[in-house]
C-alpha positions in Angstrom: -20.6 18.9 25.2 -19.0 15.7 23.7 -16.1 14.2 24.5 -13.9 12.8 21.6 -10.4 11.5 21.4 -7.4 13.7 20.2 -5.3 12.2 17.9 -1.5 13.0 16.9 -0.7 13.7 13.4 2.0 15.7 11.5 1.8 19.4 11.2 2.3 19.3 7.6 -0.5 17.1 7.2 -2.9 19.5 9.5 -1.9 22.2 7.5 -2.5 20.4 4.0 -5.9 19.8 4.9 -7.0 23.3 3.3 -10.5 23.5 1.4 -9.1 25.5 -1.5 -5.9 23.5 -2.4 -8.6 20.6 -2.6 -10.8 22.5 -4.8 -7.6 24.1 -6.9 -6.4 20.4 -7.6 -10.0 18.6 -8.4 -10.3 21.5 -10.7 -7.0 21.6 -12.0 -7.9 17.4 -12.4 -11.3 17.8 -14.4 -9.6 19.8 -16.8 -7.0 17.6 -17.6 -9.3 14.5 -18.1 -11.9 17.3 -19.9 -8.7 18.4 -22.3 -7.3 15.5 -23.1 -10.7 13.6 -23.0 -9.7 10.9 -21.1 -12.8 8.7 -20.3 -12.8 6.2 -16.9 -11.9 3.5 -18.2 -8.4 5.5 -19.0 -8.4 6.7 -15.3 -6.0 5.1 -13.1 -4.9 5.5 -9.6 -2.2 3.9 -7.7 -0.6 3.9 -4.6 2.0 1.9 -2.4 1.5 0.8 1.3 4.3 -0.9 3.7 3.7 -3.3 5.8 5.6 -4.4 9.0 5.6 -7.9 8.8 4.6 -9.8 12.1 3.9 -6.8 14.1 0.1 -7.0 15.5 -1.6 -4.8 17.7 -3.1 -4.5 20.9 -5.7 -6.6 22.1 -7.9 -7.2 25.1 -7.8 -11.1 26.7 -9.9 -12.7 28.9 -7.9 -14.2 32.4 -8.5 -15.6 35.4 -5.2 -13.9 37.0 -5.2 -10.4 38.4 -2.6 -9.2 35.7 -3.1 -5.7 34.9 -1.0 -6.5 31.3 0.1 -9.5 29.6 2.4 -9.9 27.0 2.2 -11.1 23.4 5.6 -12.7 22.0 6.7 -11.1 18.9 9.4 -11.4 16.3 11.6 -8.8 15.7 13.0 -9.5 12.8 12.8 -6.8 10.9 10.9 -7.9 7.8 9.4 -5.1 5.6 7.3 -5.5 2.5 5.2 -3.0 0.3 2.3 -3.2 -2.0 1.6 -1.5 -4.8 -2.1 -1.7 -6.1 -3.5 -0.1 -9.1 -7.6 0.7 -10.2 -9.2 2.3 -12.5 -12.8 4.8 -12.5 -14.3 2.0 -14.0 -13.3 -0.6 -11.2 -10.7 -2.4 -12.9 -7.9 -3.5 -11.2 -4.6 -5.1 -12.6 -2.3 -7.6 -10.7 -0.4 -5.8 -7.7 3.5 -5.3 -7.7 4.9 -7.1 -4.4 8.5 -5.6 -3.2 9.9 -7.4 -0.6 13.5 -6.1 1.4 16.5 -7.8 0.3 18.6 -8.5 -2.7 16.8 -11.4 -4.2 13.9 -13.3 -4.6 14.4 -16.7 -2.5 12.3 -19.8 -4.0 10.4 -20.2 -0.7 8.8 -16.5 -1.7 7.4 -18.0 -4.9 6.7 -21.3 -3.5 3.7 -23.4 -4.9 2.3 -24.0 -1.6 2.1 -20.3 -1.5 -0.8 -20.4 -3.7 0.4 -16.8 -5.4 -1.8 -15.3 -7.9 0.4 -16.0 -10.8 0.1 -12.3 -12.4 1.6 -10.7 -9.3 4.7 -9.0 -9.5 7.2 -9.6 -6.7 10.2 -7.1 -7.0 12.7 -6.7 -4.1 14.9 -3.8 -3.0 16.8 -2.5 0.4 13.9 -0.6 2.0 11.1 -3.0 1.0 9.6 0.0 -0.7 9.8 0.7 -4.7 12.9 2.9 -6.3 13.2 5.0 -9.1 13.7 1.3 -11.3 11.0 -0.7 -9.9 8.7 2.6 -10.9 9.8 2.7 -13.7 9.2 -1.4 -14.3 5.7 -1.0 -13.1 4.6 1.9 -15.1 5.7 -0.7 -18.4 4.1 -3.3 -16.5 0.8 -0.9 -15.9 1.1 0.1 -19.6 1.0 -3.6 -21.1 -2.3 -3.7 -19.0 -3.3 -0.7 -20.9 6.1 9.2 -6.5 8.8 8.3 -8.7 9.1 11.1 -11.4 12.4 10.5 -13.1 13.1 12.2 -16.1 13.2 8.5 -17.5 9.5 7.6 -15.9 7.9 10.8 -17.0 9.3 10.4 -20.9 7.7 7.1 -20.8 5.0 8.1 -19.8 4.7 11.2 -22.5 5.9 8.9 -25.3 2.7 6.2 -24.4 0.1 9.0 -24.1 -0.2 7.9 -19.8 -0.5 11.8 -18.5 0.7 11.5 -14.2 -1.1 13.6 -11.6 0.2 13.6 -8.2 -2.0 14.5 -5.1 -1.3 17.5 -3.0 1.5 17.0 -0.7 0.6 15.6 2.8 -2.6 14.9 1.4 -3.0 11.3 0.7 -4.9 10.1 4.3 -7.6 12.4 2.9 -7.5 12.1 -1.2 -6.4 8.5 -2.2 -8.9 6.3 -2.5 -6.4 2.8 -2.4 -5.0 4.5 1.0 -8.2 5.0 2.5 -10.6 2.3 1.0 -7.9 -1.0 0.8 -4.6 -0.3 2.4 -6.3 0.3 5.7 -8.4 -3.3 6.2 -5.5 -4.8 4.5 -3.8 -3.7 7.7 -6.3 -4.3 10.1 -7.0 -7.8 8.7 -2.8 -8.4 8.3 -3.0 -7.8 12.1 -5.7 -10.0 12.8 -4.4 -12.8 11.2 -1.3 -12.6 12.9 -2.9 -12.8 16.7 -5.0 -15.7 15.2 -1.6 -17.5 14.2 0.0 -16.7 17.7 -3.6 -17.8 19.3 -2.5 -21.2 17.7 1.2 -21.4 18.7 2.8 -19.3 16.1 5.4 -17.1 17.2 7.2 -16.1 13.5 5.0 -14.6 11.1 7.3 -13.8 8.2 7.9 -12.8 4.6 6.1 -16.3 3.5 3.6 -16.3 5.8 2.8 -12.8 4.5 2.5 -13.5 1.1 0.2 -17.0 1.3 -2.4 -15.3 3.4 -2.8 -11.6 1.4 -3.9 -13.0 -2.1 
């Protein structure tokens, strides 16, 4: 007997987790790339993460007080940004698209100090995640470097030979490569760099602090 801990997840993505609709779309994958003879170099993957800016997590601290808990101070202020990161079979990466929530891009986002890589895309919308324009932006954007499937982004798409396959629903904490191998440390290490900050006396890690520590 082993004891192991029980985690919650959605029902749809339990049920999604099924050895033949894995099969049925790496199959249904092979033969696109076989058809259309698409080589690795050719094969691209992307995917968006969001990330709640400020918010760490839990952490165990060392007292001399016979607290049961302590407290960690924390700014609420709501700040939101996604990432959207792009790589190919053959390890190639091109710069990420950056969309913050709001209406505009302020100067202290592109700041010098900041130390941005200068091919990044910053983009900026309500929810902090990408629309149906910004997908469209960055699949021109993707295509110079040689979820969103408008009519408008999937004619692009035909009309410059870039041929979209979408994962199985509910299926991306298992399949995509970007959401298992880099979103998750770029969460854990987001988090730890936030309790280092409040360690030193910080108590708002925002939008700017954000972007000069995750180049």
């Amino acid at each position: 007997m082993k004891k192991i801990r029980q985690k919650p997840q959605e029902k749809e993505r339990i049920l999604s987790q099924q050895r033949d609709v894995f099969k049925e779309h790496f199959y249904d994958l092979e033969k696109v790339i076989r058809d259309k003879g698409i080589q690795q170099r050719d094969t691209w993957n992307f995917d968006e993460c969001g990330f709640r800016i400020g918010i760490s997590s839990s952490q165990d601290v060392i007292t001399m007080e016979a607290f049961k808990s302590t407290k960690m101070l924390l700014e609420t202020n709501g700040d939101f940004i996604s990432i959207v990161k792009t790589i190919n079979a053959a390890g190639e990466t091109i710069p990420p698209l950056t969309i913050l929530k709001g209406a505009q891009i302020m100067h202290q986002h592109v700041s010098r100090e900041l130390h941005l890589d200068p091919q990044m895309l910053l983009g900026v919308s309500e929810s902090g995640y990408s629309n149906n324009q910004i997908a469209l932006d960055y699949i021109k954007h993707f295509n110079n470097h040689s979820s969103h499937l408008t009519h408008k982004f999937i004619t692009y798409c035909f009309e410059n030979k870039i041929w979209p396959y979408t994962l199985p629903p509910h299926s991306s904490h298992v399949l995509q490569p970007l959401d298992v191998i880099v979103f998750q440390p770029y969460k854990h290490f987001h988090k730890k760099r936030i309790e280092v900050k409040v360690r030193h006396g910080t108590d708002d890690f925002n939008k700017v602090e954000f972007l000069h520590y995750i180049h």
